[in-house]
C-alpha positions as CSV (number, residue, x, y, z in Angstrom):
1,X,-17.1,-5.5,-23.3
2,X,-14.3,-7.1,-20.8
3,X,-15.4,-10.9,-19.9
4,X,-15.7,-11.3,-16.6
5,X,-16.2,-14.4,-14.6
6,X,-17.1,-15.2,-11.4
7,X,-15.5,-16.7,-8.5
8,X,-15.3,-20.3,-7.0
9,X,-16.0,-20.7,-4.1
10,X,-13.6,-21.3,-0.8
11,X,-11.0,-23.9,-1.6
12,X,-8.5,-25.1,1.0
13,X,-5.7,-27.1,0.0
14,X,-3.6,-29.3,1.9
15,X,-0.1,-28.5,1.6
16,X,2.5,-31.2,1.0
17,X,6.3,-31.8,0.5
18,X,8.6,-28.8,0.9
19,X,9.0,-26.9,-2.2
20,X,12.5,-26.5,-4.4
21,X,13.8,-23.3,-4.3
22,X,12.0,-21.0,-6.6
23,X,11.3,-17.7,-7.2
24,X,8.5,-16.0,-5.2
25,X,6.3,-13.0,-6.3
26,X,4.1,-10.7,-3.6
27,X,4.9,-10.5,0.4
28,X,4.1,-8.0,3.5
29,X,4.7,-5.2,4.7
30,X,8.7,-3.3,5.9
31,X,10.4,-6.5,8.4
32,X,9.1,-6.5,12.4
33,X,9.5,-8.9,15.0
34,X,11.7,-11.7,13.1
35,X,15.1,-13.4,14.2
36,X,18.0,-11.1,14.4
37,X,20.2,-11.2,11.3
38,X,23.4,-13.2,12.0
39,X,25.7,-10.4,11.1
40,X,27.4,-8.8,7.6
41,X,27.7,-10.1,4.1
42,X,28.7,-9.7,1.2
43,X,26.7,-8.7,-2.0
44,X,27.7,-7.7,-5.5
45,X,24.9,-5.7,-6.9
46,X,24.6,-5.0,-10.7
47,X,22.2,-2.6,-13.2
48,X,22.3,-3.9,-17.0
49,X,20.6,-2.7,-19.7
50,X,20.0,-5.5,-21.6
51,X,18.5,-3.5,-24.8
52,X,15.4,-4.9,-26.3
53,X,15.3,-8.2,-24.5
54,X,19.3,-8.8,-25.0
55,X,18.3,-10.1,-28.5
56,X,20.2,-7.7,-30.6
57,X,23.5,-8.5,-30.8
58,X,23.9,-12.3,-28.9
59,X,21.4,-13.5,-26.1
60,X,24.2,-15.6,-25.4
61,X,26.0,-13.2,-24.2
62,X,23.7,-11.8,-21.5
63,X,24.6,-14.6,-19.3
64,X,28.3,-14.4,-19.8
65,X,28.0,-11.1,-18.8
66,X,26.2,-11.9,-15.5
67,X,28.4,-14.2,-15.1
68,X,31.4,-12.8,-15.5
69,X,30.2,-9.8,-13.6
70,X,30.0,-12.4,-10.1
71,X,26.6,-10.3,-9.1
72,X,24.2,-11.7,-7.1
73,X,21.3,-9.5,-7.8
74,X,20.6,-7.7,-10.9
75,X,17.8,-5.6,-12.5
76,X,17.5,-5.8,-15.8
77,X,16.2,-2.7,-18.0
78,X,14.7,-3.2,-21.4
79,X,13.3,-6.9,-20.3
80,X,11.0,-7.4,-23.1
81,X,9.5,-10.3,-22.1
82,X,12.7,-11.8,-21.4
83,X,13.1,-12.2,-17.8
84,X,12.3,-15.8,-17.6
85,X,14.9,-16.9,-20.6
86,X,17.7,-14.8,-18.9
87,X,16.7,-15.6,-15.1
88,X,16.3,-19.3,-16.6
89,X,20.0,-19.3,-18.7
90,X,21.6,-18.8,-15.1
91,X,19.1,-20.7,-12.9
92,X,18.2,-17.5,-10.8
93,X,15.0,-16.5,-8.9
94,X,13.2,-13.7,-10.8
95,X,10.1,-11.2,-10.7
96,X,8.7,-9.9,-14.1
97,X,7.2,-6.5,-12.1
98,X,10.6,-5.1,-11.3
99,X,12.7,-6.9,-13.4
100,X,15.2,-7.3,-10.6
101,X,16.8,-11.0,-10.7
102,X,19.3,-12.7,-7.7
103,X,20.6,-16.0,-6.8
104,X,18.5,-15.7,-4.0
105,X,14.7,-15.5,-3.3
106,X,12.5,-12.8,-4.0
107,X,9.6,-11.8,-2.1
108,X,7.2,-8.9,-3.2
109,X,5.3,-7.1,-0.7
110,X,1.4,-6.6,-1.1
111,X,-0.2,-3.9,-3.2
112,X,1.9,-1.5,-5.5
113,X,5.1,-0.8,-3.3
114,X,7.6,-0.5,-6.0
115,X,10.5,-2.7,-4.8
116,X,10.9,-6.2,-3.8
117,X,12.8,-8.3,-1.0
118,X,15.7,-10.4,-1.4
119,X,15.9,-13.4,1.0
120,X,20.0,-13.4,0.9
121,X,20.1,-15.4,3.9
122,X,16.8,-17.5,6.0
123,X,15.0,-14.7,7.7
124,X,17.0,-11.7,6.6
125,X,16.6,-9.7,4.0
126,X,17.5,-6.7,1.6
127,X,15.4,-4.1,-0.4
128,X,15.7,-3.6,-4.3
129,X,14.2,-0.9,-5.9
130,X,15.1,-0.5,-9.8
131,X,13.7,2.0,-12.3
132,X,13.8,2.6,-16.1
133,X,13.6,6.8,-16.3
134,X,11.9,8.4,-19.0
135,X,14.3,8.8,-22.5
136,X,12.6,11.6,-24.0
137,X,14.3,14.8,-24.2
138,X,17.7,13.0,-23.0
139,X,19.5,16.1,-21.3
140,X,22.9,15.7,-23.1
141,X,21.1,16.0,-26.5
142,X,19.8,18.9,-25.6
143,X,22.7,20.8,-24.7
144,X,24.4,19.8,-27.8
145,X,21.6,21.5,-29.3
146,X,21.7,24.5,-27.4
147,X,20.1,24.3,-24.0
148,X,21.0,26.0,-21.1
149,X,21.1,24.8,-17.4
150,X,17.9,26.5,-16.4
151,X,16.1,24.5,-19.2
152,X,17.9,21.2,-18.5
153,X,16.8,21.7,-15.2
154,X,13.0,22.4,-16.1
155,X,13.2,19.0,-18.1
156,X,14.5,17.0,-15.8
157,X,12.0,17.7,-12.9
158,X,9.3,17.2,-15.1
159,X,10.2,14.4,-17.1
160,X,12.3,12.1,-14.4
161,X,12.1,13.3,-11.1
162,X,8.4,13.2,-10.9
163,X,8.8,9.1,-12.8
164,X,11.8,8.2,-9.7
165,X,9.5,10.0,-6.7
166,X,7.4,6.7,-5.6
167,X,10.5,4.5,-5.3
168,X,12.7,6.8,-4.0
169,X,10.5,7.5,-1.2
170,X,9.7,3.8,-1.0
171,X,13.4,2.7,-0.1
172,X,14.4,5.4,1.9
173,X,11.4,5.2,4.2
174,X,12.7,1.2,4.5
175,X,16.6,2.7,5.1
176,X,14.8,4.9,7.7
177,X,13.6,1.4,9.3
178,X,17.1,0.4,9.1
179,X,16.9,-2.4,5.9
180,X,19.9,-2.6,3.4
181,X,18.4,-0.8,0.4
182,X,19.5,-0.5,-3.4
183,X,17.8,2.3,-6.1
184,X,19.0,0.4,-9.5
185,X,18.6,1.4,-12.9
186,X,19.2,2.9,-16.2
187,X,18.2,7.2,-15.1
188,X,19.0,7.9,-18.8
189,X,20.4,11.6,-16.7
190,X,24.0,12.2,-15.7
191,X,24.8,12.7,-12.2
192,X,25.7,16.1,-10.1
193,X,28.7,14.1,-9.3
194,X,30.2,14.3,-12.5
195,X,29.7,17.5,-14.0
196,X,31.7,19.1,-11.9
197,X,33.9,22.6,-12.6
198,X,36.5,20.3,-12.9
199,X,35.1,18.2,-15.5
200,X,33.7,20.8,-17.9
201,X,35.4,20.5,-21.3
202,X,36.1,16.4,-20.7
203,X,33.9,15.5,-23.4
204,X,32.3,18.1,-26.1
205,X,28.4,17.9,-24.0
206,X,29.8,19.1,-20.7
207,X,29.8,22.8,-21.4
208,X,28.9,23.6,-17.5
209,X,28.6,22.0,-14.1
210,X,25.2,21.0,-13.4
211,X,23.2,19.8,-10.6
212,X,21.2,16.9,-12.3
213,X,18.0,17.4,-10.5
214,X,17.5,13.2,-9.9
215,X,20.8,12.4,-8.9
216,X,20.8,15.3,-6.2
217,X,17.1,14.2,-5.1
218,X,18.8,10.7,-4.6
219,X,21.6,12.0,-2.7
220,X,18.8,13.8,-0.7
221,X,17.0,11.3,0.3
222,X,20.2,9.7,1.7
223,X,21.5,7.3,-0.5
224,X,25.1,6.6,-1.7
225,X,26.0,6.9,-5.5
226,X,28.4,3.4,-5.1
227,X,30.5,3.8,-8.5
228,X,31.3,7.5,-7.3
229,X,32.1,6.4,-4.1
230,X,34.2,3.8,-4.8
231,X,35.6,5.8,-7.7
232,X,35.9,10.0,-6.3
233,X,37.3,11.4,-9.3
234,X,35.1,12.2,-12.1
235,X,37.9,13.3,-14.4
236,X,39.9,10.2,-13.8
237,X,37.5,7.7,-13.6
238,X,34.1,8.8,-15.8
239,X,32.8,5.5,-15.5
240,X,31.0,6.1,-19.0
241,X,27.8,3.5,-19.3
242,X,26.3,4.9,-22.3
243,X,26.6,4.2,-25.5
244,X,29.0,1.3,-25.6
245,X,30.6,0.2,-28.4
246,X,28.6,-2.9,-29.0
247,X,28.5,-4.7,-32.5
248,X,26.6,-2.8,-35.1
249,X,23.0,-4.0,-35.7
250,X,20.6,-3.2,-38.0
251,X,19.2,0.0,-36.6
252,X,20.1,2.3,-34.0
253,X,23.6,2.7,-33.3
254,X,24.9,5.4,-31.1
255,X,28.2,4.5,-30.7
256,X,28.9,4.4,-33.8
257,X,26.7,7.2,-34.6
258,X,29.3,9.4,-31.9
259,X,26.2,9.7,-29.2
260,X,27.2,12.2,-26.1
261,X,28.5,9.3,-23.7
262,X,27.9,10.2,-20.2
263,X,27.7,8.3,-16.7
264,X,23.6,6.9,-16.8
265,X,23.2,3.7,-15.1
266,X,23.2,3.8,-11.4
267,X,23.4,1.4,-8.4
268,X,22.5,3.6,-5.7
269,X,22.7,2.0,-1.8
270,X,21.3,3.1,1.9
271,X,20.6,1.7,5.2
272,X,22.9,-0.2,6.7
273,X,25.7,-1.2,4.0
274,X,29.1,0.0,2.8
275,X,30.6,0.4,-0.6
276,X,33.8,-2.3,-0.6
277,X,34.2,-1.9,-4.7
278,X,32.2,-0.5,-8.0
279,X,33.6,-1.6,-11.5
280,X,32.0,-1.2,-15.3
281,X,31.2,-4.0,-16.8
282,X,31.3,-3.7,-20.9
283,X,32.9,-4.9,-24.4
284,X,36.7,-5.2,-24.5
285,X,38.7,-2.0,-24.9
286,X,35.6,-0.2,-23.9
287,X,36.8,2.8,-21.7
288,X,37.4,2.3,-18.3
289,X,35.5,-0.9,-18.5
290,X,37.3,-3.5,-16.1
291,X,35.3,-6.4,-16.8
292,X,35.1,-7.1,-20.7
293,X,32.9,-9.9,-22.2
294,X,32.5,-10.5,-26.1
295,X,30.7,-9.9,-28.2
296,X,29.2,-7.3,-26.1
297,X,25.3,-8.0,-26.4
298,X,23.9,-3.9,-25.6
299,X,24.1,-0.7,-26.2
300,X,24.7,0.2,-22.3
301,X,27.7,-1.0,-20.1
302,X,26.9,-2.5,-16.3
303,X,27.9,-1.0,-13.3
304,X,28.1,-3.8,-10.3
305,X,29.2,-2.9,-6.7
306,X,30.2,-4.9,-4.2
307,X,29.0,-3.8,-0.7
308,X,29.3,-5.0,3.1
309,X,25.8,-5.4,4.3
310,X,23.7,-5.9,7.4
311,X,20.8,-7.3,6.3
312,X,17.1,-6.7,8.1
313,X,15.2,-9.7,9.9
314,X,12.5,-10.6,7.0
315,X,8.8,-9.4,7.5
316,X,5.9,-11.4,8.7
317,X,5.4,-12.4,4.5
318,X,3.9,-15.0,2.2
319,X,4.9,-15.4,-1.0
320,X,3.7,-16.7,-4.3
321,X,6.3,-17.8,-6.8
322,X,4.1,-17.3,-9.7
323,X,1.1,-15.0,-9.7
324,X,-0.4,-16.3,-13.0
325,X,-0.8,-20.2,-13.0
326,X,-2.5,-22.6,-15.4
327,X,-5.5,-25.6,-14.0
328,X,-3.7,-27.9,-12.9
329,X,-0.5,-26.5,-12.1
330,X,1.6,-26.7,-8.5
331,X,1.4,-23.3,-6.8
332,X,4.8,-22.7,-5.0
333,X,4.7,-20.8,-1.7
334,X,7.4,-19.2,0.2
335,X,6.6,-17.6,3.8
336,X,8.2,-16.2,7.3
337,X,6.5,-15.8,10.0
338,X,7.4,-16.9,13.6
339,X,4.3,-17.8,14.9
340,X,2.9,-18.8,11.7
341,X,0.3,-22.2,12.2
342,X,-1.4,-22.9,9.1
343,X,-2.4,-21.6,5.1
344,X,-4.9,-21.7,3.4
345,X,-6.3,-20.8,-0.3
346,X,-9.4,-18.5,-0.7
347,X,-10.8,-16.6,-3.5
348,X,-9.7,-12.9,-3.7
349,X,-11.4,-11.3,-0.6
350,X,-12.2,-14.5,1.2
351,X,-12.0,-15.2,4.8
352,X,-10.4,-18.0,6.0
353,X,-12.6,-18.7,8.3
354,X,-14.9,-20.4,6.1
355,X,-11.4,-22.6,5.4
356,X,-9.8,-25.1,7.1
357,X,-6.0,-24.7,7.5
358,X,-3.7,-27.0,7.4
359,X,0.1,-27.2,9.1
360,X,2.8,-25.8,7.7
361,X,6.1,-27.3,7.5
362,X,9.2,-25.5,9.2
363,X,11.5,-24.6,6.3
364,X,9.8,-21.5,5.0
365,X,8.5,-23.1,1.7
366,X,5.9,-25.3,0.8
367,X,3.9,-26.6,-3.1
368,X,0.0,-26.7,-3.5
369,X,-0.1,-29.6,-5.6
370,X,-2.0,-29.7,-8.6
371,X,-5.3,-28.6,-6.8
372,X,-8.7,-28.4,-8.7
373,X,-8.9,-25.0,-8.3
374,X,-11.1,-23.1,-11.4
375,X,-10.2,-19.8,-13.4
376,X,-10.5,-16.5,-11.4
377,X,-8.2,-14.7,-8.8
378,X,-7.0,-16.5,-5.8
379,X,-5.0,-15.6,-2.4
380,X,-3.0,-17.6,0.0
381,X,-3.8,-16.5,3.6
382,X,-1.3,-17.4,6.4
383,X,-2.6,-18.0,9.5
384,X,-1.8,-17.8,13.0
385,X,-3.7,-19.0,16.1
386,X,-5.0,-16.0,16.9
387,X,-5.8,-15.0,13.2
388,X,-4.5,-13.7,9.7
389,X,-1.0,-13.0,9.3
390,X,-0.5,-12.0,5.6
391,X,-2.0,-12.9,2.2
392,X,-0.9,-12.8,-1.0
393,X,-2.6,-12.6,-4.4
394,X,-2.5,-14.8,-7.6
395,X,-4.2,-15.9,-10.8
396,X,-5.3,-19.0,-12.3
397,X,-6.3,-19.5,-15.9
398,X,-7.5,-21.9,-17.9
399,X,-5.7,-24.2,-20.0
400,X,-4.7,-23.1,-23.0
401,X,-6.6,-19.3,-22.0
402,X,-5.0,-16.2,-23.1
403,X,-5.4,-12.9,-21.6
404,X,-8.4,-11.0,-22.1
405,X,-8.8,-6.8,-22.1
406,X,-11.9,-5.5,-22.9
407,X,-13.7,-2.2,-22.5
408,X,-16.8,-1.3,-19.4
409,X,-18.8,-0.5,-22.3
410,X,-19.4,-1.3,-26.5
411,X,-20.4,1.9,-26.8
412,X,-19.3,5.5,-25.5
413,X,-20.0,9.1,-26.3
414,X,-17.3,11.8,-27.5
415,X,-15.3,12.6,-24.8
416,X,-17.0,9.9,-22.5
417,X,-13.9,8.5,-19.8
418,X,-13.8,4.9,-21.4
419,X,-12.9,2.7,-18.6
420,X,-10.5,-0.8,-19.9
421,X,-10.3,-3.7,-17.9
422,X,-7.8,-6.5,-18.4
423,X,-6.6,-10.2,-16.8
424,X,-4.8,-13.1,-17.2
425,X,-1.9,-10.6,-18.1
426,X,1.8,-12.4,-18.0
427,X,2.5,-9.4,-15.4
428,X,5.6,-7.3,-17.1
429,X,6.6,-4.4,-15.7
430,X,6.5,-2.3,-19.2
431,X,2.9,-4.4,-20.3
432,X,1.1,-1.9,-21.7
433,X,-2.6,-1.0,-23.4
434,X,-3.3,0.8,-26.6
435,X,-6.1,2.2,-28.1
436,X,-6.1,1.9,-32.3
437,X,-8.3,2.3,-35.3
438,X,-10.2,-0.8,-35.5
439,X,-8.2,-3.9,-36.5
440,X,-4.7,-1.9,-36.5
441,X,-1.8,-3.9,-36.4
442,X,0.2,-2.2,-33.6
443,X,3.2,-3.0,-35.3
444,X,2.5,-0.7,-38.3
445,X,-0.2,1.9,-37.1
446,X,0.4,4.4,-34.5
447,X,-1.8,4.4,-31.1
448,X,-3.6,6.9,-30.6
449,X,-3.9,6.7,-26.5
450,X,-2.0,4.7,-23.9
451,X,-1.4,3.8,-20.0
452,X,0.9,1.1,-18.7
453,X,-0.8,-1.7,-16.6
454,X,2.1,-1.7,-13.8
455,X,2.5,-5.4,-13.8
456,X,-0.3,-6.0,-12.9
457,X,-2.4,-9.6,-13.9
458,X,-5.9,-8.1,-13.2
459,X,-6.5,-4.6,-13.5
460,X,-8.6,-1.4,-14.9
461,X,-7.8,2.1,-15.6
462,X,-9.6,4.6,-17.7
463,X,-8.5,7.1,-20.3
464,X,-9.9,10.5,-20.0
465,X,-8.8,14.0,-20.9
466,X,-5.8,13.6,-18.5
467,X,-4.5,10.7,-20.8
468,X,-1.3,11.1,-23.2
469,X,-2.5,10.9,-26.6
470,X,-5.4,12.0,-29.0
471,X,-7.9,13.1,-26.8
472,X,-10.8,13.5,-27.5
473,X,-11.8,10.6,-29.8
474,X,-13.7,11.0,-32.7
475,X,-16.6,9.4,-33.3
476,X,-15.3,6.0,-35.0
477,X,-14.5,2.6,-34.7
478,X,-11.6,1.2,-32.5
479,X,-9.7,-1.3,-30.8
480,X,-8.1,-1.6,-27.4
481,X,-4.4,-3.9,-27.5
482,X,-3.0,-5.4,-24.5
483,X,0.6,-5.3,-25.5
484,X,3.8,-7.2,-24.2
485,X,6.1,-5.5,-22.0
486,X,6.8,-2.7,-24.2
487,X,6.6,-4.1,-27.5
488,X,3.8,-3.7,-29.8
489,X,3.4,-7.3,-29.8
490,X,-0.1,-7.7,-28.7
491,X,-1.8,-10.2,-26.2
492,X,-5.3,-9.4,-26.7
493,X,-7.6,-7.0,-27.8
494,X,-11.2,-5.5,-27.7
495,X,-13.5,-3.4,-30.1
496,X,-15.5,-0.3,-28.6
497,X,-16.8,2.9,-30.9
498,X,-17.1,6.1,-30.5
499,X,-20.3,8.1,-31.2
500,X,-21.8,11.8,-31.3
């Protein structure tokens, strides 16, 4: 059975010095009521595929390539736990839950909205949004094996559309609301925009045109492809992202393995910005690469864009830098509000009221020193004189804990929902849960079910006959993993049986 433990009570901290500038995690709701923006700016906006943590070839690399690139956001695919190393190796501001990564703060809002705020100046901000699309039946591959478009098509509504839907909808309901958005990431789908009738025959896949359902749901929703608009012609410029001809490695190699190369990493752009520029970034004499690093350290080349933007006044937000923390640690907290008095700290669910607040400094960021706060889950309330402005949720754990997953019950009946519960996770996006044979070693043994945790630190789900995987369970012994961020390194586990 998941350990639970239960709350402290109240604890209000006094806030101190001004905090350095660090990376926040979870914020408020789509901006209202702040200072105007002070007009446009620049931004250079990059998707990389890093592939498997950016450990294959030279991790070295990965921050060359940033680097070199001049971005000043970036989301990261294939993370793997890595988001602090590569965030640290270029001193940037970084959230594990998107795996999105700028030279300027980041501010989540509350709950599960699937993108995050970039502070790019004080008070105004931008949206960033950044998926990794299902790989399965990879579209390309299947033509080469025969499909036609009316199959491709089935495929690609149910296995990517449906995965894009919640952000998509996410960032153009904040374009709507007129904030500079970006939809980032690796769609592993080509684009409508480049299988054209004038680009069938270009490469051996591209037997017809075809409208590439996410791409087309993308342009629907009103966003800008920023590599095709900066670069029309499809023929001319294919702007090929996949496979690249990185060093071989011990494994998969799909350059070298002659892999249908297509267009399938995206920096997509709405609200109120403009495509200046949109360049690939890869290994050298990679084609139609135009900024070459080496050794090249993945299997996917970048895309960056530059873009002129007007960002939005920020939202009425509070901002943890780090939702899981250890006893003893500083908590960092970043906030906006104009008529913003006071914060305070309260367990999950508490009401300041039973707090006192204390004053808040004017710069927008402030450290909890090393208060004695106890293990369990924790908000930071900001307050106004006439009440609560926003809270924001975080963690702390004991030192030395680890996390914990566990199931409701030891025991459950064949084809009984078996609910997991889990905290104290590091918070990845790709964090995942698997259930085994008893004592499996995940690396080795195959799961038999799965869900993802969606970054979450505390959470529970339950696997029933909707579940992907071996459903029912037969009556047995077995073991629940928390795994890392896609891996099948695992963080915790928990033994349950099956009976009947």
């Amino acid at each position: 059975m998941a350990k639970r433990a239960s709350l402290t009570v109240a604890v209000v901290v006094l806030l101190l010095a001004a905090c350095t500038s660090t990376p926040p995690e979870d914020t408020a709701p789509p901006p209202t009521g702040a200072i105007a923006p002070a007009g446009p700016i620049t931004l250079r906006v990059m998707e990389f595929n890093v592939e498997y943590g950016g450990t294959e070839v030279d991790f070295d690399s990965v921050p060359k390539v940033i680097e070199a690139s001049g971005a000043d956001i970036v989301a990261i695919e294939e993370g793997y736990a890595n988001m602090p190393a590569i965030a640290g190796s270029v001193g940037w501001h970084f959230d594990n839950r998107s795996q999105v990564m700028s030279r300027f703060p980041l501010l989540r809002p509350p709950g599960d909205r699937p993108f995050v705020y970039v502070e790019v100046a004080p008070g105004e901000v931008v949206a960033v949004a950044n998926v990794h699309l299902p790989s399965v039946a990879y579209g390309p591959f299947l033509i080469e094996d025969g499909a036609g478009p009316q199959e491709i098509l089935d495929v690609e509504e149910r296995k990517r559309v449906a995965t894009l839907a919640p952000a998509l909808e996410a960032v153009a309901e904040l374009a709507a609301q007129g904030v500079p958005v970006f939809l980032i990431g690796d769609f592993n789908a080509p684009s409508h925009l480049d299988w054209t009738e004038a680009a069938v025959g270009i490469r051996d896949h591209v037997l017809f045109p075809l409208a590439w359902p996410a791409s087309v749901a993308v342009e629907e929703a009103g966003l800008v492809d920023s590599y095709r608009e900066a670069n029309p012609d499809p023929v001319a410029d294919p702007g090929l992202t996949w496979p690249a001809n990185r060093p071989f490695v011990k494994g998969y190699n799909p350059y070298a393995n002659g892999a249908a190369a297509d267009r399938i990493d995206f920096v997509y752009a709405g609200g109120p910005n403009e495509t200046i520029d949109s360049q690939l970034v890869g290994e050298e004499g990679g084609e139609g690469v135009d900024i070459a690093v080496s050794p090249w350290p993945t299997d996917h080349r970048a895309t960056v864009s530059t873009f002129e933007v007007e960002p939005a006044p920020a939202p009425t937000i509070v901002s943890v830098e780090q939702r899981l923390v250890t006893v003893g640690d500083d908590i960092e907290v970043r906030f906006h509000a104009p008529d913003a008095g006071s914060i305070a700290v309260v367990p999950a669910g508490g009401d300041p009221a039973d707090a006192r607040g204390h004053p808040l400094p004017d710069e927008g960021r402030v450290t909890i020193p090393r208060v004695g706060l106890q293990p369990g889950a924790y908000e930071v309330v900001l307050l106004s004189a006439s009440g609560e402005l926003a809270r924001a949720p975080f963690w702390v754990q004991a030192v030395g804990g680890e996390p914990e997953i566990g199931t409701t019950l030891a025991t459950y009946g064949r084809g009984e929902p078996i609910e997991v519960t889990w905290r104290f996770t590091p918070g990845n996006r790709a964090d995942w849960v698997g259930v085994y044979r008893r004592d499996a070693d995940p690396s080795r043994a195959s799961f038999l079910l799965y869900l993802y945790t969606g970054g979450s630190v505390e959470g529970s789900a339950v696997f029933d006959a909707d579940s992907p995987g071996d459903w029912p369970l037969r009556p047995g012994d077995y073991t629940v993993y928390l795994l890392r961020d896609d891996s099948y390194v695992a963080l915790a586990g928990g033994d349950f049986e099956v009976v009947g």
